[in-house]
DSSP file (Angstrom, degrees, kcal/mol; ACC not computed):
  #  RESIDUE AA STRUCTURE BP1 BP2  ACC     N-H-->O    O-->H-N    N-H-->O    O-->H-N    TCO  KAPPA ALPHA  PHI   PSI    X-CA   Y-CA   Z-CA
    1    1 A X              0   0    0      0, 0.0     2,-0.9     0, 0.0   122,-0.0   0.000 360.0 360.0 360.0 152.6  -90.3  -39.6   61.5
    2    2 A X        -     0   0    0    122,-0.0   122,-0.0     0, 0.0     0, 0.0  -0.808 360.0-148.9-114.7 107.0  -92.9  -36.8   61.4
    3    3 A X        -     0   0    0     -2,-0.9     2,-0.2   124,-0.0   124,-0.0  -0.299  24.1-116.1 -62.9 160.7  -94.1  -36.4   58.0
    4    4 A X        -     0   0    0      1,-0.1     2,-0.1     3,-0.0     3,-0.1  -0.618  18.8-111.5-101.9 173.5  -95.1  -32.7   57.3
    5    5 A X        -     0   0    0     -2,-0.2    -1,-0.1     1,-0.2     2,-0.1  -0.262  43.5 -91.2-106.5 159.4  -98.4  -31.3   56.5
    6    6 A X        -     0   0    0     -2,-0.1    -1,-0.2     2,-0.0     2,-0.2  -0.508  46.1-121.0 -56.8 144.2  -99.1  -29.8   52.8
    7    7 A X        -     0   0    0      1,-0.1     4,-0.1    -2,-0.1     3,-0.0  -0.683  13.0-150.4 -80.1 160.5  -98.1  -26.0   53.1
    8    8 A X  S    S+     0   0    0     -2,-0.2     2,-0.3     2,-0.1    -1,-0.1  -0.070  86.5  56.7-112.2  21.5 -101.4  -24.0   52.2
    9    9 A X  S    S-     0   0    0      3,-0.0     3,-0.1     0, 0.0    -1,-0.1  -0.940 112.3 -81.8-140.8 139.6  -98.9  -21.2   51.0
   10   10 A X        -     0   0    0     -2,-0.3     2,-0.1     1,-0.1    -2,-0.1  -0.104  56.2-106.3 -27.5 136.5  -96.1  -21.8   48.2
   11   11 A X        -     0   0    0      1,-0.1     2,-0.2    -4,-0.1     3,-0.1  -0.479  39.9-105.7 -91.1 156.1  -93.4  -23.3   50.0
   12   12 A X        -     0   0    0      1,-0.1     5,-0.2    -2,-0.1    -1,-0.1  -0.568  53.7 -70.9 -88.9 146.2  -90.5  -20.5   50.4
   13   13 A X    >>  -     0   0    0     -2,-0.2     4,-1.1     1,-0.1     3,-1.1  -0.005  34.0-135.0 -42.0 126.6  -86.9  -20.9   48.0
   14   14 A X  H 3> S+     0   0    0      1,-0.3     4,-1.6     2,-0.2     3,-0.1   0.800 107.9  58.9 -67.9 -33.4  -85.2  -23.8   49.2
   15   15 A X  H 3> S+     0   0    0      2,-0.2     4,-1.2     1,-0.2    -1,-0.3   0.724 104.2  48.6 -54.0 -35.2  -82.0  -21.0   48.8
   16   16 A X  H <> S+     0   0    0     -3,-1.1     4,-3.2     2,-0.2    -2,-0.2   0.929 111.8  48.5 -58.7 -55.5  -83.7  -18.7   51.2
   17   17 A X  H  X S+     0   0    0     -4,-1.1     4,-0.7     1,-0.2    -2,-0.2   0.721 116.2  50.0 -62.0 -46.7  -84.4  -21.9   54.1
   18   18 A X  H  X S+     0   0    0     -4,-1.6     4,-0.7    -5,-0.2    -1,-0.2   0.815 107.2  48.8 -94.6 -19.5  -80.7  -22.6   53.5
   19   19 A X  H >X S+     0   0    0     -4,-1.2     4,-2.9     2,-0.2     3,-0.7   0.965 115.4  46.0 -57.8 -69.6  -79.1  -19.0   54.0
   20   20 A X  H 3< S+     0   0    0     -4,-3.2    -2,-0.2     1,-0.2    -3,-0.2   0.550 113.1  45.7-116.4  47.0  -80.9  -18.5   57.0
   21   21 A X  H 3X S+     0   0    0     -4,-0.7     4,-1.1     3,-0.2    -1,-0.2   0.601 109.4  53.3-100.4   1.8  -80.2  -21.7   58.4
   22   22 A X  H <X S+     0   0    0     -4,-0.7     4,-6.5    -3,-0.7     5,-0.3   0.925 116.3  43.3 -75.8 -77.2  -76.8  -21.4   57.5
   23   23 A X  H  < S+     0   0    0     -4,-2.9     4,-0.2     1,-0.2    -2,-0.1   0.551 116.9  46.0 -37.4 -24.8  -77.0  -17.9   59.4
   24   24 A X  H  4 S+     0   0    0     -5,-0.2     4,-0.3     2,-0.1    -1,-0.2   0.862 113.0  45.7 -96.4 -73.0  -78.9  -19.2   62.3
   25   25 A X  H >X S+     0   0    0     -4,-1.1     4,-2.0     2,-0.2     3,-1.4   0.898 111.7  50.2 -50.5 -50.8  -77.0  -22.2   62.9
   26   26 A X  H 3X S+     0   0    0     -4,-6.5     4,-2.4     1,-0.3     5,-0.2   0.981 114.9  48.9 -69.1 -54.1  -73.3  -20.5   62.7
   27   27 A X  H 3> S+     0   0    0     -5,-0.3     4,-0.6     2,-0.2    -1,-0.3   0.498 110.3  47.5 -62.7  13.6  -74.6  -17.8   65.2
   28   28 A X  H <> S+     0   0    0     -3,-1.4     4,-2.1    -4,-0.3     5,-0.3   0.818 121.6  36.1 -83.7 -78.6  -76.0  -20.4   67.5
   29   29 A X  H  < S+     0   0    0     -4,-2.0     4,-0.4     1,-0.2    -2,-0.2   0.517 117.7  54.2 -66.9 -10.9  -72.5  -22.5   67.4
   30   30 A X  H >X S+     0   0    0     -4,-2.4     4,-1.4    -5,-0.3     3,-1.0   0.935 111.8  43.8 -88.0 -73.6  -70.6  -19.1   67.2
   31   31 A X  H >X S+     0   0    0     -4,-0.6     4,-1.6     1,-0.3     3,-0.6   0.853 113.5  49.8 -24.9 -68.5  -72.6  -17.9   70.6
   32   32 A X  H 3< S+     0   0    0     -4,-2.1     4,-0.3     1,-0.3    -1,-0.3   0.850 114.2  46.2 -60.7 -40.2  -72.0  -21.5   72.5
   33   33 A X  H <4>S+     0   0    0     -3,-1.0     5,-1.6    -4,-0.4    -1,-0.3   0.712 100.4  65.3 -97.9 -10.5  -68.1  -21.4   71.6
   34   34 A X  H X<5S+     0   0    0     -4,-1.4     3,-3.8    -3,-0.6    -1,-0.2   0.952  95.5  69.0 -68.5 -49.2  -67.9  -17.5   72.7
   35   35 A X  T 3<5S+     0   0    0     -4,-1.6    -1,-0.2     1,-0.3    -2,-0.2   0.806 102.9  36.6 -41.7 -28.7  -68.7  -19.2   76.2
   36   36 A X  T 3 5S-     0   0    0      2,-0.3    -1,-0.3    -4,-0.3    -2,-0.2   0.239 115.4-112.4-119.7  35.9  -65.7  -20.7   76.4
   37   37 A X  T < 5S+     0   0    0     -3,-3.8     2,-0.3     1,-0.1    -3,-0.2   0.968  78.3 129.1  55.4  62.1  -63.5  -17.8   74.8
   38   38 A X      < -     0   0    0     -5,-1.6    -2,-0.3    70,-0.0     2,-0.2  -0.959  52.3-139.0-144.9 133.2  -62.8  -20.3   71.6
   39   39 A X     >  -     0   0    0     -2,-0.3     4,-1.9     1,-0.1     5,-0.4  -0.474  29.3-114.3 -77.6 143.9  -63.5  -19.1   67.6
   40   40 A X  H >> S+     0   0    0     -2,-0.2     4,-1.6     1,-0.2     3,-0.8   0.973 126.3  53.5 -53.3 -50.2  -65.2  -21.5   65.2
   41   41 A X  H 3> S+     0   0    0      1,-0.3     4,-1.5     2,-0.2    -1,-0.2   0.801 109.7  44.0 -30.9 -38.7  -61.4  -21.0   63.6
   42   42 A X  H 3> S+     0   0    0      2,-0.2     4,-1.3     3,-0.1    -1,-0.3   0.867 118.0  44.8 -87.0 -29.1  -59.8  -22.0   67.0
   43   43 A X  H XX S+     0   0    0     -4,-1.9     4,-2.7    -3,-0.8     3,-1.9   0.996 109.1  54.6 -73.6 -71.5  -62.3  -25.1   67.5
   44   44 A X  H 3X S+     0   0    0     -4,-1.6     4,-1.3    -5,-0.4     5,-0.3   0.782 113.4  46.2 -48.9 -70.7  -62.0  -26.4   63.6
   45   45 A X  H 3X S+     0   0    0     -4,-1.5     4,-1.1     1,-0.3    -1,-0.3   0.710 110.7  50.7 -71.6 -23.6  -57.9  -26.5   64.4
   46   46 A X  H <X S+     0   0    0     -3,-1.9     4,-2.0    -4,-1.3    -2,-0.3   0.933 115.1  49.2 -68.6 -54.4  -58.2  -28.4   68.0
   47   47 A X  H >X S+     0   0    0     -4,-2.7     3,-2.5     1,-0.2     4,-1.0   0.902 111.2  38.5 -42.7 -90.1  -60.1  -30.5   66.3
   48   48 A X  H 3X S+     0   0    0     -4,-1.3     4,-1.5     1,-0.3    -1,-0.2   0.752 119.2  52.5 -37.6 -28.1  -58.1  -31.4   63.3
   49   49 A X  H 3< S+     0   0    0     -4,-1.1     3,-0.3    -5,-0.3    -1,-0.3   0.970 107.4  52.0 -61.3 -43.3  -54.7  -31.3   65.5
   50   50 A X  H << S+     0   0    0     -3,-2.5    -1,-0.3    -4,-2.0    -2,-0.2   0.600 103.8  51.0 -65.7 -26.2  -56.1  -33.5   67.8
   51   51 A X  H  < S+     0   0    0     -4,-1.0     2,-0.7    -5,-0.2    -1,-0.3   0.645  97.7  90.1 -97.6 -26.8  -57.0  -35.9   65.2
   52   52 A X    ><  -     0   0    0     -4,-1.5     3,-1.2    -3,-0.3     4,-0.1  -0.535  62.4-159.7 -71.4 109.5  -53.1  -35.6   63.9
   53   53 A X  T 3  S+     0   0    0     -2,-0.7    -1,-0.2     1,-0.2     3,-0.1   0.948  94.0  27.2 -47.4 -53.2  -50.7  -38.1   65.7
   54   54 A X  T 3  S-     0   0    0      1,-0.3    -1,-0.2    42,-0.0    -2,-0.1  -0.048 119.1-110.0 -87.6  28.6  -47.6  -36.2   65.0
   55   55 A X    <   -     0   0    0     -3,-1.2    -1,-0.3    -6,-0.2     2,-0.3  -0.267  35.5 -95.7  74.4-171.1  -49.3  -32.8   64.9
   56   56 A X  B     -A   95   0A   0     39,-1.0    39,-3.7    -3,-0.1     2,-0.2  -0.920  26.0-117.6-137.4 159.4  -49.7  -30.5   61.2
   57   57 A X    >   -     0   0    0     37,-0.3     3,-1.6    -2,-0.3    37,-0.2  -0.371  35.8-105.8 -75.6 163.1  -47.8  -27.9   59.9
   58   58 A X  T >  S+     0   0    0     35,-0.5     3,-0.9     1,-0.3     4,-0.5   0.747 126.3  54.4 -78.6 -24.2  -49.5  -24.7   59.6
   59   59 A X  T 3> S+     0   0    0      1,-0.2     4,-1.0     2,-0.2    -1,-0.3   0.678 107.8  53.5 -70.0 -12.9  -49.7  -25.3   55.7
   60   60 A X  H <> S+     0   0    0     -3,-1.6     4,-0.6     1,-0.2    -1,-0.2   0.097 110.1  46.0-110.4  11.5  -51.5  -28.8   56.7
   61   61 A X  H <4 S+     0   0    0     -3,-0.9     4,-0.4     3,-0.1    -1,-0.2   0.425 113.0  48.1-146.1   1.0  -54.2  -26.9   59.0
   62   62 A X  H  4 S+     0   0    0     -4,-0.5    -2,-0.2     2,-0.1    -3,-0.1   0.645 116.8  43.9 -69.8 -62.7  -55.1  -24.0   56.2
   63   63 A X  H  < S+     0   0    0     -4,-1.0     4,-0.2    -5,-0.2    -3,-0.2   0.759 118.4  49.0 -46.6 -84.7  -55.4  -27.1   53.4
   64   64 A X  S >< S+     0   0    0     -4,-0.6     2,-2.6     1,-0.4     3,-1.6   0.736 118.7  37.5 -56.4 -57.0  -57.5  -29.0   56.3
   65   65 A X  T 3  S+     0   0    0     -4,-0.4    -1,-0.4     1,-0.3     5,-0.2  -0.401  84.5  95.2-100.6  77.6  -59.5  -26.2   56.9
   66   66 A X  T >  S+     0   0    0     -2,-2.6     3,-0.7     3,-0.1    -1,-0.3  -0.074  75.8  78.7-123.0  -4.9  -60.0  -24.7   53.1
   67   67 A X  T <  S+     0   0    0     -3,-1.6    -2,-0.1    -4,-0.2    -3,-0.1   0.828  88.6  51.1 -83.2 -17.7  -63.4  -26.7   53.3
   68   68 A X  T 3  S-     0   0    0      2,-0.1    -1,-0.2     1,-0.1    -3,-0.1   0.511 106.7-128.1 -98.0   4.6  -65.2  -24.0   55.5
   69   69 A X    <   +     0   0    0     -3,-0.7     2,-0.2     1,-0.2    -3,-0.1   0.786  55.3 140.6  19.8  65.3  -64.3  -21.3   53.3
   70   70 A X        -     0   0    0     -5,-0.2     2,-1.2     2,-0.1    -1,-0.2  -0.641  59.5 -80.1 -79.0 156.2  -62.7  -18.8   55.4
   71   71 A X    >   -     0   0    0     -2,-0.2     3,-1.9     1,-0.1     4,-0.5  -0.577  34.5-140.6 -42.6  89.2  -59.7  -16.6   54.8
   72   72 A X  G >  S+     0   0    0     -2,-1.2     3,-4.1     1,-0.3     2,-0.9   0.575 102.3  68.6  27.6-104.8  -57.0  -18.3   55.3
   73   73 A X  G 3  S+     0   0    0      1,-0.3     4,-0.4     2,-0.2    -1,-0.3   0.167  92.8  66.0 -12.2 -11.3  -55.3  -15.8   56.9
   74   74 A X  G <  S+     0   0    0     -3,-1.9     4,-0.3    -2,-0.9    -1,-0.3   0.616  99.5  55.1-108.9 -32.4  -58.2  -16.5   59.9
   75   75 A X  S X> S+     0   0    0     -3,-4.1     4,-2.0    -4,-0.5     3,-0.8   0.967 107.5  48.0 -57.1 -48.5  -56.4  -20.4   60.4
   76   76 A X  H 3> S+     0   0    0     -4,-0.3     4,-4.2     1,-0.3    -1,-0.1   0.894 111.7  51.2 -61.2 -47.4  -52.8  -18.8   61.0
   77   77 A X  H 34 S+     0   0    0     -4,-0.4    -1,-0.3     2,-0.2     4,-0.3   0.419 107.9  49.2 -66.1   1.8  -54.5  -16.6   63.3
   78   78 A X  H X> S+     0   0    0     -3,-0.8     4,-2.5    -4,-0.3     3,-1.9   0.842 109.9  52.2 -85.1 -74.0  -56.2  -19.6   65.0
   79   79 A X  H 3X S+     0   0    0     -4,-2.0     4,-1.0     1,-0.2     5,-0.3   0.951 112.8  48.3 -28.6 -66.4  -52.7  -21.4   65.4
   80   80 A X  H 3X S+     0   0    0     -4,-4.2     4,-0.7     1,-0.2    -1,-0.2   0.600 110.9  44.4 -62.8 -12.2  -51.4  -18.3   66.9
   81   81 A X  H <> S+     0   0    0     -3,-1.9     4,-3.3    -4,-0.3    -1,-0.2   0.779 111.7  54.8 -91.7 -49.6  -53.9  -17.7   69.3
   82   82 A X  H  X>S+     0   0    0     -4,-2.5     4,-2.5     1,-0.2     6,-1.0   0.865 112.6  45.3 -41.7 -38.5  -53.9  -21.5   70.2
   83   83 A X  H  <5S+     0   0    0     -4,-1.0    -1,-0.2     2,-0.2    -2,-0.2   0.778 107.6  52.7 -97.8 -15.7  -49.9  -21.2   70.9
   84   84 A X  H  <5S+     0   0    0     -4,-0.7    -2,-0.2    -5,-0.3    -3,-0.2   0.946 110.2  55.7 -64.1 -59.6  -50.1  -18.0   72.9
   85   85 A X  H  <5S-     0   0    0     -4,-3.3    -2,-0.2     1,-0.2    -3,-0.2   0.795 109.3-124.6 -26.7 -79.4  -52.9  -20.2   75.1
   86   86 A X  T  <5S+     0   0    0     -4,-2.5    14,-0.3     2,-0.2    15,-0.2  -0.002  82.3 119.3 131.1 -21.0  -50.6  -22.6   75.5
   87   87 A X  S   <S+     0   0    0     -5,-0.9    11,-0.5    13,-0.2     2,-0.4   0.487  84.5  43.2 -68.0  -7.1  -53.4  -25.6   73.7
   88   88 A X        -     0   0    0     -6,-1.0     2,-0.3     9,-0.2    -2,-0.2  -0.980  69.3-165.9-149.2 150.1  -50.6  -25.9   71.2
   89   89 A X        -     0   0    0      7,-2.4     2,-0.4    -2,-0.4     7,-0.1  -0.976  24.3-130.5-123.9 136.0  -46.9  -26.2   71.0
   90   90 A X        -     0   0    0     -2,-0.3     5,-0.2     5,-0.2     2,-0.2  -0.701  15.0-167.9-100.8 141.6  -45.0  -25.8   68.1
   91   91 A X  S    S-     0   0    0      3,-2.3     3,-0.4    -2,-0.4     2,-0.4  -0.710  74.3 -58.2-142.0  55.3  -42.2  -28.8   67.4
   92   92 A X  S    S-     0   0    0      1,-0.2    -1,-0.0    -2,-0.2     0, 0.0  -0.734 125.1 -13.6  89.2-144.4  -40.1  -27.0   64.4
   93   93 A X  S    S+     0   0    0     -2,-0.4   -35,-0.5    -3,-0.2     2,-0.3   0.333 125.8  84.7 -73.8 -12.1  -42.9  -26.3   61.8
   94   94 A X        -     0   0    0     -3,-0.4    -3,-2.3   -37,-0.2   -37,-0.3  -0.792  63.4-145.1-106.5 151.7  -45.5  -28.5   63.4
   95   95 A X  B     -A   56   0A   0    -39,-3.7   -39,-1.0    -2,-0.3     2,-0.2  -0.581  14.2-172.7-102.6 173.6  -48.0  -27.9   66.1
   96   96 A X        -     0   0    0    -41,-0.2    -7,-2.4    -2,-0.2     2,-0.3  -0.974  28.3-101.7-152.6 123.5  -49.2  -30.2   68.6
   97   97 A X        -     0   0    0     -2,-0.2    -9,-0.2   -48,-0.2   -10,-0.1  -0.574  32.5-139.2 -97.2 164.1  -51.6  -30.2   71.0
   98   98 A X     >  -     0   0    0    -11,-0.5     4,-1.4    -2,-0.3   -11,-0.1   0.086  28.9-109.0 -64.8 169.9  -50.8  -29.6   74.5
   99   99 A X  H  > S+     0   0    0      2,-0.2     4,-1.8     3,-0.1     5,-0.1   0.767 130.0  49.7 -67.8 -26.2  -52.2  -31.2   77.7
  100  100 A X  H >> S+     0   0    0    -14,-0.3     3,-2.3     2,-0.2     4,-1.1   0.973 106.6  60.8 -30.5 -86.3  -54.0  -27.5   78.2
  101  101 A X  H 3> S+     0   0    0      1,-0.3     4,-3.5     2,-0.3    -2,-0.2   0.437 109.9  34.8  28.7 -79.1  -54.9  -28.3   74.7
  102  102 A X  H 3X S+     0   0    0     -4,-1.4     4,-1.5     1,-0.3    -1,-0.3   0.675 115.1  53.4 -87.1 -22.5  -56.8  -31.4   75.8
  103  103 A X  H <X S+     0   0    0     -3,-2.3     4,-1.2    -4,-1.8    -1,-0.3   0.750 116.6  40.1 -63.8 -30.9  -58.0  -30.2   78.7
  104  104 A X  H >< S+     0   0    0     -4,-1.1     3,-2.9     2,-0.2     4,-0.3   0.937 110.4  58.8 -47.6 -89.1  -59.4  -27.1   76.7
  105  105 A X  H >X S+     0   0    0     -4,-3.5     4,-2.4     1,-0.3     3,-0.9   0.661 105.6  45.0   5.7 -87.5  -60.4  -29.1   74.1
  106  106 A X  H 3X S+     0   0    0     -4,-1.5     4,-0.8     1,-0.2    -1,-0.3   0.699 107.0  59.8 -67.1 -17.8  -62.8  -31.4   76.4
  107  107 A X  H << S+     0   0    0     -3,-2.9     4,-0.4    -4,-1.2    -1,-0.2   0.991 113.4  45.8 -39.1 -69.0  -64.4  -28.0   78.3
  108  108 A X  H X> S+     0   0    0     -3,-0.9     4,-2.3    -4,-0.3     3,-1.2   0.827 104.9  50.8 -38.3 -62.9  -65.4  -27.1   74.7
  109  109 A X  H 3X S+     0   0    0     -4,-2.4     4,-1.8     1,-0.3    -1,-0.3   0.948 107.3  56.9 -87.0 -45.4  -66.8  -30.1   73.2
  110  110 A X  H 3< S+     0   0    0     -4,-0.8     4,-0.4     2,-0.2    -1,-0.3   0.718 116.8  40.3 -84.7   6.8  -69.5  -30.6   76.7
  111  111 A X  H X> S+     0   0    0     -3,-1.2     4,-1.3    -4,-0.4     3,-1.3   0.599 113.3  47.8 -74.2 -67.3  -70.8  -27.1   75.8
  112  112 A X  H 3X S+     0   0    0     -4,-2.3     4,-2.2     1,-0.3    -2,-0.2   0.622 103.5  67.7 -62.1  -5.9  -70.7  -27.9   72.1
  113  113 A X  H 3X S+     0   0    0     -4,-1.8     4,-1.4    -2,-0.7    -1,-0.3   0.960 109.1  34.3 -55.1 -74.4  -72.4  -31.0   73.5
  114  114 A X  H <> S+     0   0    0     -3,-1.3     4,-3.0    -4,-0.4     5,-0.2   0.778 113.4  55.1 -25.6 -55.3  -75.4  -28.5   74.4
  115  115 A X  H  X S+     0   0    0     -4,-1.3     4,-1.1     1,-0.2    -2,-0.2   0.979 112.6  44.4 -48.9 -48.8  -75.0  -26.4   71.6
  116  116 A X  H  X S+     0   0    0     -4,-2.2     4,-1.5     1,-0.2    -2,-0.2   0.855 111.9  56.4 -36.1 -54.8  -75.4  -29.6   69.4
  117  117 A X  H  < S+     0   0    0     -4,-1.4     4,-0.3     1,-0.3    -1,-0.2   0.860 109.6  42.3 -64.7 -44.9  -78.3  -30.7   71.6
  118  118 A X  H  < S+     0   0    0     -4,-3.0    -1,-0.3     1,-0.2    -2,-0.2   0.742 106.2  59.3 -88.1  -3.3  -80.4  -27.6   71.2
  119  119 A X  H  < S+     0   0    0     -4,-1.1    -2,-0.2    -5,-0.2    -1,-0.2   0.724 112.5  47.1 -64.5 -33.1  -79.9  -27.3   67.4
  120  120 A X  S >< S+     0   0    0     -4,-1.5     3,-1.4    -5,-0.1     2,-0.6   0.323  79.9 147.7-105.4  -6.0  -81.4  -30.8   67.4
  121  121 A X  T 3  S-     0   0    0     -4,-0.3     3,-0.1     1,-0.3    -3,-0.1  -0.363  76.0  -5.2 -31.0  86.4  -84.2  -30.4   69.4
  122  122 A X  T 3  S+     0   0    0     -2,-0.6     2,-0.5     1,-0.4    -1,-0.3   0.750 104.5 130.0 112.9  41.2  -87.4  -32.4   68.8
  123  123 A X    <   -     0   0    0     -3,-1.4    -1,-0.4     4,-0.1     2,-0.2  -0.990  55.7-135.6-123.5 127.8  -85.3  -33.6   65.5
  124  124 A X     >  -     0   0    0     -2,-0.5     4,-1.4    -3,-0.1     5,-0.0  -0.582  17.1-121.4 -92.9 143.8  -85.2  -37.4   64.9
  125  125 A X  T  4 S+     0   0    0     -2,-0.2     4,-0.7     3,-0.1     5,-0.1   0.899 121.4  49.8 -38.6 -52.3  -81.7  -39.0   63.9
  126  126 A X  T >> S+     0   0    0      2,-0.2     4,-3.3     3,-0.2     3,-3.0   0.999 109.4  47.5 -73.7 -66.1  -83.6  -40.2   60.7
  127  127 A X  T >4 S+     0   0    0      1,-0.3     3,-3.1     2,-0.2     2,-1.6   0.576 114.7  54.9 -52.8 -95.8  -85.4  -36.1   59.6
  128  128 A X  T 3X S+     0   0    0     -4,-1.4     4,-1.0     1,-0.3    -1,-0.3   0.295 113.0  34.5 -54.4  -4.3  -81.6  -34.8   60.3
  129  129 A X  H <> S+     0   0    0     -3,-3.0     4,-1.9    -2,-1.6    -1,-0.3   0.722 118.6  57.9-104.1 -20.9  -79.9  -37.4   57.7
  130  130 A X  H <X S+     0   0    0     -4,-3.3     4,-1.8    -3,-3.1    -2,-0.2   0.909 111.6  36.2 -49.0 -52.0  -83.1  -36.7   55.8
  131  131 A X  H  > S+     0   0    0      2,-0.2     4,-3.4     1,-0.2     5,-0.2   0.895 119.3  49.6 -39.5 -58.2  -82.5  -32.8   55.6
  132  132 A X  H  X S+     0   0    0     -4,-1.0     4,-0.8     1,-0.2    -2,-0.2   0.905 107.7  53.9 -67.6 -29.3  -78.5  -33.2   55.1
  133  133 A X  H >X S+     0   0    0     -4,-1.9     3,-2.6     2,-0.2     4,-2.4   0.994 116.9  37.1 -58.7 -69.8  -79.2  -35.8   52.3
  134  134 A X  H 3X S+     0   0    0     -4,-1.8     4,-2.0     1,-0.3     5,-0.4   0.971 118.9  53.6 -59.8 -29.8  -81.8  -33.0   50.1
  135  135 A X  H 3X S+     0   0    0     -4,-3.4     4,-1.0     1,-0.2    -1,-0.3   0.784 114.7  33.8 -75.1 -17.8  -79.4  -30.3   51.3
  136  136 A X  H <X S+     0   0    0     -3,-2.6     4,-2.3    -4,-0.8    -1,-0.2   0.840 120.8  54.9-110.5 -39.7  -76.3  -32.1   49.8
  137  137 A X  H  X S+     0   0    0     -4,-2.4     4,-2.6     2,-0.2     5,-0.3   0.957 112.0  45.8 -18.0 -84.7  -79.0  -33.4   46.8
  138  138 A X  H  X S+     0   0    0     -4,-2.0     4,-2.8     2,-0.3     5,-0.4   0.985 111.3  46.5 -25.7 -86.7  -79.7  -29.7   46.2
  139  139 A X  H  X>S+     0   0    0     -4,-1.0     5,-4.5    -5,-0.4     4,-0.8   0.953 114.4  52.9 -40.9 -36.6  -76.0  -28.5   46.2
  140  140 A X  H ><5S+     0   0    0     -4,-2.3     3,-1.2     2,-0.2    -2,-0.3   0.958 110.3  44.3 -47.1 -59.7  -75.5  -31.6   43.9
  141  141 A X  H 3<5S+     0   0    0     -4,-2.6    -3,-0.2     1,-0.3    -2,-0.2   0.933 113.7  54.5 -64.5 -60.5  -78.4  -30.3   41.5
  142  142 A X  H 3<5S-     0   0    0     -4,-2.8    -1,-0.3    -5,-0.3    -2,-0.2   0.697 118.6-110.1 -49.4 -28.2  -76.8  -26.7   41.9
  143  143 A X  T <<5S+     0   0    0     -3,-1.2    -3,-0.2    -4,-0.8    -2,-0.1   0.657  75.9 123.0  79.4  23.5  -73.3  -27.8   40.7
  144  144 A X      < -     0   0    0     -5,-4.5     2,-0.4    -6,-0.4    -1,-0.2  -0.313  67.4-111.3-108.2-176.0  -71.7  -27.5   43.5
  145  145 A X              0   0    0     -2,-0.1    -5,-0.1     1,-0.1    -6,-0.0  -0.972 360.0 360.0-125.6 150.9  -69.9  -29.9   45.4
  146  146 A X              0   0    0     -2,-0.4    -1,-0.1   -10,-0.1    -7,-0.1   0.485 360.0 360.0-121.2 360.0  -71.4  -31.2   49.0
């Protein structure tokens, strides 16, 4: 790991550093998924579906994805976009994904493969669990939950 140097100026608000990497990172991973016509919304629910054996209900894929604090109302619209595709099929109240789906699905993830790969650039395994450890530290400190 590559220790850093002292700064010769006060170091800038660890809240500042984390806004816009927060900003900086979602439009980087926002950009890469526009390449394959997919929303962070639409990604987050291929995921989680994919990971369901018997699919989720649309109330079970708003709960999953209440952690990314979005609108709701932006999940349902995810689903729906997903079942017009064809990447999901609805089975009563639960979706499912499709063989589209999973063929989508794995187009996405080798770009997000790339996206991943230049977000991480000239970043050691060990500084990124070092960063996400003070950043989750930090949220800790804050009162938040990480």
């Amino acid at each position: 790991m590559t220790t850093p140097t002292a700064p010769t100026e006060p170091a800038p608000p660890a809240a500042l550093l984390a806004w816009k990497a927060y900003k900086s990172i979602l439009a980087h991973v926002q950009s890469g998924l526009a390449l394959t016509d997919v929303t962070q919304p639409m990604w987050w629910t291929l995921n989680h579906v994919s990971k369901a054996p018997t699919g989720l209900t649309r109330t079970e894929v708003r709960s999953r994805l209440k952690v990314y604090d979005m609108d709701p109302d932006l999940m349902l619209h995810a689903v729906d976009s997903l079942l017009h595709r064809g990447w999901l099929a609805a089975e009563g109240d639960v979706v499912v994904l499709t063989d589209a789906g999973r063929e989508g699905m794995e187009r996405v993830r080798e770009t997000m493969a790339g996206v991943r790969a230049a977000l991480h650039a000239g970043i050691s395994d060990e500084e990124y669990g070092v960063a996400v450890a003070v950043l989750q530290r930090l949220i800790a400190n804050a009162g938040g939950g990480a």
